[in-house]
N, C-alpha and C positions, 0 to 999 in steps of 0.2 A: 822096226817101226817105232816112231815117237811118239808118244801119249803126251798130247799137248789139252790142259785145262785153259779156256781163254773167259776170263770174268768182264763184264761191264756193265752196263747198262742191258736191259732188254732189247732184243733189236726190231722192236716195233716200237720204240719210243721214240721222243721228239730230241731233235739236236743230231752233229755232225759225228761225235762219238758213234751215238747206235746205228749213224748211217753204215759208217767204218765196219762196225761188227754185222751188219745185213749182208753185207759186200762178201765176208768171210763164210759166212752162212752159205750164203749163194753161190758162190762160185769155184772157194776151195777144194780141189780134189789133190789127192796126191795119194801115192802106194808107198810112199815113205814114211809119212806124218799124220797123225788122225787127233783130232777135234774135237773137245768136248765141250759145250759152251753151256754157261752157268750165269744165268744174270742177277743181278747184285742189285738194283733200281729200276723201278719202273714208276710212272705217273702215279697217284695216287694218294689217299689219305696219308700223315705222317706216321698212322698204326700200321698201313698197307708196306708204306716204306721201308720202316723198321722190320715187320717180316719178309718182307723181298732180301733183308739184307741179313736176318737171322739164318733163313733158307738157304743160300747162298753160302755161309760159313758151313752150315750144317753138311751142305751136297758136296763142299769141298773135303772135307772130312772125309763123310765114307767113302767118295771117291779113291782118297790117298789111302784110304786104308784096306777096301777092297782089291785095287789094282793098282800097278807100279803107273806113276805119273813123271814125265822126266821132264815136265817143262811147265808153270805156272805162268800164262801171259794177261797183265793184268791193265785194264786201259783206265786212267785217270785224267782228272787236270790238274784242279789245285783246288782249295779251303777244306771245305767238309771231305770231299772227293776224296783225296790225298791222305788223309787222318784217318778214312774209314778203308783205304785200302792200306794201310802200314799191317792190317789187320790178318789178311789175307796173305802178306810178303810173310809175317810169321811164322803163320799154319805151315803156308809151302817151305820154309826154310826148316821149319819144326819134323813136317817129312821128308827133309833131304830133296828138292825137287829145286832144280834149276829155275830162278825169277827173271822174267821181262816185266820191266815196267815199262808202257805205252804213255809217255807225255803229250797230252794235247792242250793241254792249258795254255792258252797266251797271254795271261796275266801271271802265269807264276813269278816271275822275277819280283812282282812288287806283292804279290801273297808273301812271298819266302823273306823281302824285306821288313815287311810289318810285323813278325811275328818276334817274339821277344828274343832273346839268346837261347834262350832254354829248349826254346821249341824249334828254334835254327838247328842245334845242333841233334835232336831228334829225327828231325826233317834227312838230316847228312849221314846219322848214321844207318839212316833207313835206306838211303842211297847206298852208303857205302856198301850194304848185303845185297843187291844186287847182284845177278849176274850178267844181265845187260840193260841198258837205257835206248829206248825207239825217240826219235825227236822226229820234226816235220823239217825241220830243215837247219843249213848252216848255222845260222848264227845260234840258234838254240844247243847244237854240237858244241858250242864252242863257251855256252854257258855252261850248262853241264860237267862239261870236263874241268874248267874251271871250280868249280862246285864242290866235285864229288870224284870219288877213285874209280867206281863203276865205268867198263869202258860203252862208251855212246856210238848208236850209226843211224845215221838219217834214213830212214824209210819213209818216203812221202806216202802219202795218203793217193789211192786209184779208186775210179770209177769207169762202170761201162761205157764205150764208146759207140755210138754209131759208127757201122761200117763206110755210109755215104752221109756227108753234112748236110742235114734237113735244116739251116740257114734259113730265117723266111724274112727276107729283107723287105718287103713291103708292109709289115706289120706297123702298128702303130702303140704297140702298147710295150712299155721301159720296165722290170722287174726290180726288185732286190728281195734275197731271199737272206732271214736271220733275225732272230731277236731284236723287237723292235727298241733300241734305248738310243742310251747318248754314246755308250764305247762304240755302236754299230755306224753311228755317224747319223742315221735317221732326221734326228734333225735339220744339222747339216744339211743334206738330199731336203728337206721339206722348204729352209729356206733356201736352195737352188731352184728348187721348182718354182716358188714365187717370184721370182730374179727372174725366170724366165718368162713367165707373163703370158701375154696372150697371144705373142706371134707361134708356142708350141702349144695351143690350147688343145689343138689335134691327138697330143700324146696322151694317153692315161698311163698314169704311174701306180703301180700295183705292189704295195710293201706285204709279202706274204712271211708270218711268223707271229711268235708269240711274243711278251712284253709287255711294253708299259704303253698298251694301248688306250686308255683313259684319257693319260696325258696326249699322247698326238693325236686323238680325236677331235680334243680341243683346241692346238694346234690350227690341226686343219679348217676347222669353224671355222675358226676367229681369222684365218690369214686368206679366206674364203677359195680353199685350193679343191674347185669344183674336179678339177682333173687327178683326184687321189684319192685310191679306193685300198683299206684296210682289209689282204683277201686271207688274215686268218692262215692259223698251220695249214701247211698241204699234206695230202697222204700220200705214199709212191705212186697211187694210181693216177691220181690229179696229176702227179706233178707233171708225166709226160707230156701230158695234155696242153701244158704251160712254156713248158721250153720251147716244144714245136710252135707255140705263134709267141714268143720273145722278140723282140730287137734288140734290145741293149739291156744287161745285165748291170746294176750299182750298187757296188760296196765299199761305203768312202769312212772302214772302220780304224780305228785308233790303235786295237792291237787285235792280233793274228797268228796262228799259227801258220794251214796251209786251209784256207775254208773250202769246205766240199761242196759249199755255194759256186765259188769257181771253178771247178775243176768240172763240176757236174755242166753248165751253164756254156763254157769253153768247149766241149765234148761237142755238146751241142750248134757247135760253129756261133756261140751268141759272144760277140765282142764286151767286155768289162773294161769299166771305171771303177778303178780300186785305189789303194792307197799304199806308198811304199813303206810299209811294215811287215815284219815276221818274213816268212816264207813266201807270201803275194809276189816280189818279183824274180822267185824261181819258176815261175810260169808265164806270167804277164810281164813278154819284154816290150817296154813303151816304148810306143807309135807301133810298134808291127801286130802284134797279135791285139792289143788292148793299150788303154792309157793309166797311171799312174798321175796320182796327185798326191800332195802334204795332208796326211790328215786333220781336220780342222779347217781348211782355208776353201768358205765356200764361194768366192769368186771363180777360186783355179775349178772346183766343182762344175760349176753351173757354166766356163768355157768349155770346160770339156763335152759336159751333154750338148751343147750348144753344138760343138765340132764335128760333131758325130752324127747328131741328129742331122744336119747340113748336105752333109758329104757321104751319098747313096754308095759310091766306089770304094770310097775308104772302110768303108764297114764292109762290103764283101771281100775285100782285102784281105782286112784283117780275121775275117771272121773261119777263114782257108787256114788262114796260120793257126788261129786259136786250135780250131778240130785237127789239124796236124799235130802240132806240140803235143794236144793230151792224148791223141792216138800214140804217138811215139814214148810218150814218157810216163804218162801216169795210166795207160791203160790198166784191165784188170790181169789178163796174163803177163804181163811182165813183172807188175806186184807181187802175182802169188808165187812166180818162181824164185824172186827174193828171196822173200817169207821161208819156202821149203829151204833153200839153200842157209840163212838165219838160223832155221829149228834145228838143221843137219849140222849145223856147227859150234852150237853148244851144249 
């Protein structure tokens, strides 16, 4: 049996990380490999935080000290994140326990650029202890390995599937779900929606997440975009609620891992406009399942909703392929027999 410790976030908190660790929560069983999950951050005052993250070194501790731990899987991105989990690579390397680090950051390349020499090579030799690197996908593999001696293996990011596509094509309402800022493209999608006018007046556009909602409040005033409603974080119970009357799913962000906004959204037979960054088109092959645009270029944006919104056919289409690809690829049984097979072999 493996005694696997897995650190992140709390898995009732907000963002695609805790979704990841909910998933594991939920669904991982195995007679080979057993579980212990320790959360390191949750929402909170910065004294609440600070103890989430005191707590958390603490439980790691007696954990290693009362029983044999054979694997430390620890999920990051990058800035703070990264720094405070170096913390954690210690303790576990301090007890002799095999490290996973979980990369989900899609800015690290330009975090890991900014920071001075000193702390580049901090950053590398924290790599280099490693004993494995999780990426979401290729190109990040190939950063990585570049980077650092640690050996790297793409493990995408799964989510639940519907057995049958609840698809509801006559819906009228557009989502995106994610932090609302400018890396998310938000704005972008806000002047697409204006471009679009009032031949899609019918559609309401629904930005659900947290952010720099202040500013696109004002936005929306001032560009008088009657058809756009600010609907605030979802919680898991909502969110079902939300996919089932979806049409069209858009995320026109700048950088990416593999977002659980899509893969969740795609499950759900709902066709994405996204953009070709990170990992987005190891799922989304454009024109068949979904479309792909440049991030930044809100003309290409605003043809695309255009094309979509259009063309009733093309969306049931593609929306067969979407729920196909993530039944077949990013399911949750097939993640976690990875996973076991991963834990089995380091």
């Amino acid at each position: 049996m493996k005694n696997v410790i897995m650190i992140g976030p709390a898995s009732v908190s907000k963002g695609g990380i805790a979704t990841v660790i909910a998933n594991f929560e939920k669904t991982f069983t195995s007679e080979n490999v057993n579980i212990h999950y320790i959360a390191s951050w949750k929402e909170g005052s910065p004294l609440f935080k600070i103890w989430m993250f005191l707590q958390a070194i603490m439980k790691l501790c007696y954990l290693a000290i009362i029983q044999n731990i054979d694997i430390v899987h620890i999920h990051t991105s990058q800035k703070g994140s990264l720094y405070r989990k170096m913390i954690f690579i210690n303790i576990a390397k301090f007890f002799r326990a095999k490290v996973i680090l979980h990369m989900h950051g899609s800015r690290f390349g330009i975090f890991y650029d900014n920071q001075s020499s000193f702390l580049q090579k901090i950053i590398v030799n924290h790599l280099n202890r490693l004993d494995h690197i999780i990426v979401l996908s290729e190109a990040w593999k190939t950063y990585y390995e570049n980077l650092c001696e640690a050996p790297v293996t793409v493990m995408e990011n799964a989510v639940e599937v519907p057995h049958n596509n609840p698809y509801n094509n006559t819906s009228k309402t557009i989502v995106t779900f994610g932090n609302v800022s400018q890396e998310k493209g938000s704005y972008d999608l806000l002047r697409a929606i204006q471009s679009l006018g009032a031949d899609y007046q019918e559609y309401e556009f629904i930005f659900y997440g947290i952010g720099d909602i202040s500013n696109a409040e004002a936005e929306i005033k001032q560009s008088q975009l009657t058809n756009v409603t600010l609907g605030g974080w979802v919680e898991s119970q909502q969110k079902q609620t939300i996919l089932e009357g979806a049409l069209l799913h858009v995320l026109p962000s700048y950088h990416e891992a593999l977002p659980m906004a899509i893969l969740e959204t795609m499950a759900h037979g709902i066709p994405n406009i996204s953009t070709n960054v990170g990992g987005i088109p190891q799922i989304i092959n454009n024109q068949q399942n979904g479309l792909l645009i440049e991030p930044g270029d809100v003309n290409e944006l605003h043809d695309a909703i255009a094309d979509l919104l259009d063309n009733q056919e093309t969306r049931q289409q593609m929306s067969q392929k979407a729920h196909q690809a993530v039944q077949s690829q990013f399911s949750m049984d097939a993640c976690n027999t990875k996973w076991e097979q991963l834990y089995q072999s380091i």
